[in-house]
C-alpha positions in Angstrom: 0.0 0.0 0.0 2.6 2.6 1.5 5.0 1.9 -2.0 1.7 2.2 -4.3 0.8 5.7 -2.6 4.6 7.0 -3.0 4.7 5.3 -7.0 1.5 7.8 -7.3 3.0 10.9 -6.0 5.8 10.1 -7.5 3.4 9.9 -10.9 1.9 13.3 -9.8 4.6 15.3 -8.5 8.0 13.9 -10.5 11.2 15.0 -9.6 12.9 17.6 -11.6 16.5 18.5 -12.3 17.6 21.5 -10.5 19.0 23.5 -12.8 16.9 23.3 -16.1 13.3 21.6 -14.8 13.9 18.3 -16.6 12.3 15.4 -14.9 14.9 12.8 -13.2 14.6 9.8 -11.5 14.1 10.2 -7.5 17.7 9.7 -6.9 18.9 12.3 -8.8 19.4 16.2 -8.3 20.4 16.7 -11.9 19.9 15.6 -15.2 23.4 14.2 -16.9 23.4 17.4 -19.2 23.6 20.2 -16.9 25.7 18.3 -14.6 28.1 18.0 -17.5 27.5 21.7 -17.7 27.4 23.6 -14.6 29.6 26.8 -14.6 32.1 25.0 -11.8 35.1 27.1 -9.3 37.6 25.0 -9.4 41.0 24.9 -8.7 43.1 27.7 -7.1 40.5 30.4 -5.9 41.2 34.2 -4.4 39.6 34.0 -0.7 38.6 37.0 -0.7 36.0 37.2 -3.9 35.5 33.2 -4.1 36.4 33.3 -7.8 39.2 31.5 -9.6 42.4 33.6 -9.7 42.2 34.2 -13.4 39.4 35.1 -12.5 39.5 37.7 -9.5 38.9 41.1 -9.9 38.8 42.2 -6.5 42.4 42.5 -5.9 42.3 41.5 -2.1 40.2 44.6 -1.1 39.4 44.0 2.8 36.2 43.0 3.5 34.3 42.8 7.0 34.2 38.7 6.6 37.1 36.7 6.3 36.8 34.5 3.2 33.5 33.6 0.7 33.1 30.1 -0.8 30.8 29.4 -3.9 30.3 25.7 -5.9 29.4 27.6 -9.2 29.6 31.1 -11.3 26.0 32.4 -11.7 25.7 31.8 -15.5 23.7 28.8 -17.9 22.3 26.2 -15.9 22.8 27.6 -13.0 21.3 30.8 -13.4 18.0 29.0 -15.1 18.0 27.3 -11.7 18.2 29.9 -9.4 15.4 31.7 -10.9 13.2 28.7 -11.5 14.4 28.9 -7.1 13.8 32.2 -6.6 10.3 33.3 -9.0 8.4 30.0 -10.1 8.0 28.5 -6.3 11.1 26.0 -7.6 11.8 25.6 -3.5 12.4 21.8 -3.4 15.3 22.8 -5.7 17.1 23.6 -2.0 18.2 20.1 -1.4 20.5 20.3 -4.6 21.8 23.4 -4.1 22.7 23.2 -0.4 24.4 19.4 -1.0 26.8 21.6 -3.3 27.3 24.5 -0.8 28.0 22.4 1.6 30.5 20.7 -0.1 32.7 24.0 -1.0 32.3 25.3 2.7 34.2 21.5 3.6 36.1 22.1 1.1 37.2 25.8 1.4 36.5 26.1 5.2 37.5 22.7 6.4 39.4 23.4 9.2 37.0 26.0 10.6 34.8 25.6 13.5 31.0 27.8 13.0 29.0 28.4 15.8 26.2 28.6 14.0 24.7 29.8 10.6 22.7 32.7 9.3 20.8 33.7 6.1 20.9 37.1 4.2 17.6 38.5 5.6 14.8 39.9 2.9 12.5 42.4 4.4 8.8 41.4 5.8 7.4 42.6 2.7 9.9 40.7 0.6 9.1 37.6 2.2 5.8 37.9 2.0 5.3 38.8 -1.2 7.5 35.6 -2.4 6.2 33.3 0.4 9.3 32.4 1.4 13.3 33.4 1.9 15.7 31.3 -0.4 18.7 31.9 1.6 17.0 30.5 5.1 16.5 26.8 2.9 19.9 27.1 1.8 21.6 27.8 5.1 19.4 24.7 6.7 19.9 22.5 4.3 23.9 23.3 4.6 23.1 23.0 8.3 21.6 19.8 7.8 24.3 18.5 5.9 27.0 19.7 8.1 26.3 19.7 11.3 26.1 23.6 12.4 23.3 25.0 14.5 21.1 27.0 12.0 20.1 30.4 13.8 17.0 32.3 11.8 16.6 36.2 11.9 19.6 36.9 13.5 20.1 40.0 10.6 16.9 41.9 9.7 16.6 44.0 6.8 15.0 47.3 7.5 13.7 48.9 4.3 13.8 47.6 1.1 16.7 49.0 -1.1 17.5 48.8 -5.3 18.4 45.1 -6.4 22.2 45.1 -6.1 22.3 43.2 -9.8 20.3 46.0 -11.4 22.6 49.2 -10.5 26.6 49.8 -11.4 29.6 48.5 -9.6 30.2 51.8 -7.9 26.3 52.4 -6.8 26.1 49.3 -5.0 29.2 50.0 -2.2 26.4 52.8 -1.1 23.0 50.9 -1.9 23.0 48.7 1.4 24.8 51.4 4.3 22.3 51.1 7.2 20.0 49.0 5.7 21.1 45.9 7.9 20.9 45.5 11.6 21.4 42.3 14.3 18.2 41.7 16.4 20.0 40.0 19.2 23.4 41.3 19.9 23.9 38.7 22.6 23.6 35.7 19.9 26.9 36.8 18.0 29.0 37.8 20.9 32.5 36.3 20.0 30.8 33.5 17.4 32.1 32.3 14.6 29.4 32.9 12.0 29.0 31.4 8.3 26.6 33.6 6.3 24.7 32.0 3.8 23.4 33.7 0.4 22.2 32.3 -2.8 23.7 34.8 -5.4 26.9 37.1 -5.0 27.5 40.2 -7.2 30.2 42.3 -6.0 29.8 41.2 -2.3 28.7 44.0 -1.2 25.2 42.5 0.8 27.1 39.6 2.3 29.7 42.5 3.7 27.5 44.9 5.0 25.4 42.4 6.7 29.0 41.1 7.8 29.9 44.1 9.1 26.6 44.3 11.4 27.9 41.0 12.6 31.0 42.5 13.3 29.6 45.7 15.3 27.6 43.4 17.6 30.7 41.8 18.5 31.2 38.5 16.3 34.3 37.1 16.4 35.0 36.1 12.9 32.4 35.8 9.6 33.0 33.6 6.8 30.2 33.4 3.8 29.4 31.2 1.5 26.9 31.7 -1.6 25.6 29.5 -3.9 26.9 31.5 -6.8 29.2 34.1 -7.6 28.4 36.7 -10.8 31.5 36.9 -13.5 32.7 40.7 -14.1 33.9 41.7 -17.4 35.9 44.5 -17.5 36.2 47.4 -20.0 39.2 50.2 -19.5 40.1 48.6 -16.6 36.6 49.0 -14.8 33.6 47.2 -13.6 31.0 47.0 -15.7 
């Protein structure tokens, strides 16, 4: 009986790859073309932007967390994915994408010990308005997988600002100053914290909400996204 109702829902409700919408086979997360496909980091990355040297156009600037870690550049599959995630209710797609998180943070941040985790916050309105955050999924499924105590609404996001992927390079360093603030200052208090986003432009979100974590007395922040954007650069600047 039990096997004939799960054959049904599986009939009803099949699984789908993660990054295109394809349907798989229950044990699966991807179908074999966009995992032969997806935009990889690999190899020697800068710790400071998550990208691969060749790659890295941040040039060590400082930053308020210590190191970011990403499994994939936000381009092909991986971009259809995210928004499938993000605008089409695509929220089961979670479980794929925080396996691969996870993975880079073990990878990148292995020898690390977290206190606990934390998610980019979206304001009330936000959330509301999409029914859910993203970046709280992510963070528990890495937490899931890893081991670290996942702490909700420890950032809150005060007013709602320009999307960072919408405006210049040079507009978004001012488009998130005071928008960010820690709820409860007593839950960071020398932690080691591992912030969790799903897509990285120039940074700037994860290190301004990095910085509150700082202020509030947090020890050390380390980040880790599911993607980071690719800059191309013309004159010798962001564009």
């Amino acid at each position: 009986m039990k096997k004939s109702i799960e054959s049904l829902i599986i009939s009803l409700f099949p699984k789908r790859c993660a990054y295109c919408g394809k349907v798989i086979a229950s044990s699966r997360f991807m179908c074999s073309k966009c995992e032969n496909e997806l935009p990889r980091i690999s190899g020697t990355v800068c710790r400071k932007c998550g990208r691969e040297k060749d790659k890295c156009t941040c040039k060590g600037a400082e930053n308020y967390f210590s190191s970011i870690a990403a499994p994939f550049y936000y381009d092909g599959c991986v971009r259809h994915g995210v928004h499938i995630f993000k605008f089409r209710k695509g929220l089961r797609n979670y479980e794929a994408y925080s396996l691969e998180m996870a993975d880079a943070v073990k990878e990148r941040f292995g020898n690390v010990s977290f206190d606990f985790i934390t998610e980019v916050p979206m304001t009330e309105k936000s959330r509301k308005k999409r029914g859910y955050n993203q970046c709280f999924y992510l963070a528990k499924g890495i937490s899931e997988r890893l081991g670290i105590e996942h702490k909700s609404d420890v950032i809150c996001k005060l007013y709602e600002t320009k999307k960072q992927h919408g405006i210049t390079y040079y507009l978004r360093k001012g488009n998130l100053t005071g928008v960010f603030d820690i709820s409860d200052s007593s839950a960071v208090k020398d932690k080691t914290v591992l912030l969790c986003d799903d897509i990285s432009t120039s940074g700037e979100t994860l290190n301004e909400c990095a910085k509150m974590l700082w202020l509030h007395g947090a020890k050390e922040v380390y980040c880790v996204a599911l993607a980071l954007t690719l800059y191309k650069k013309r004159n010798n600047k962001h564009i």
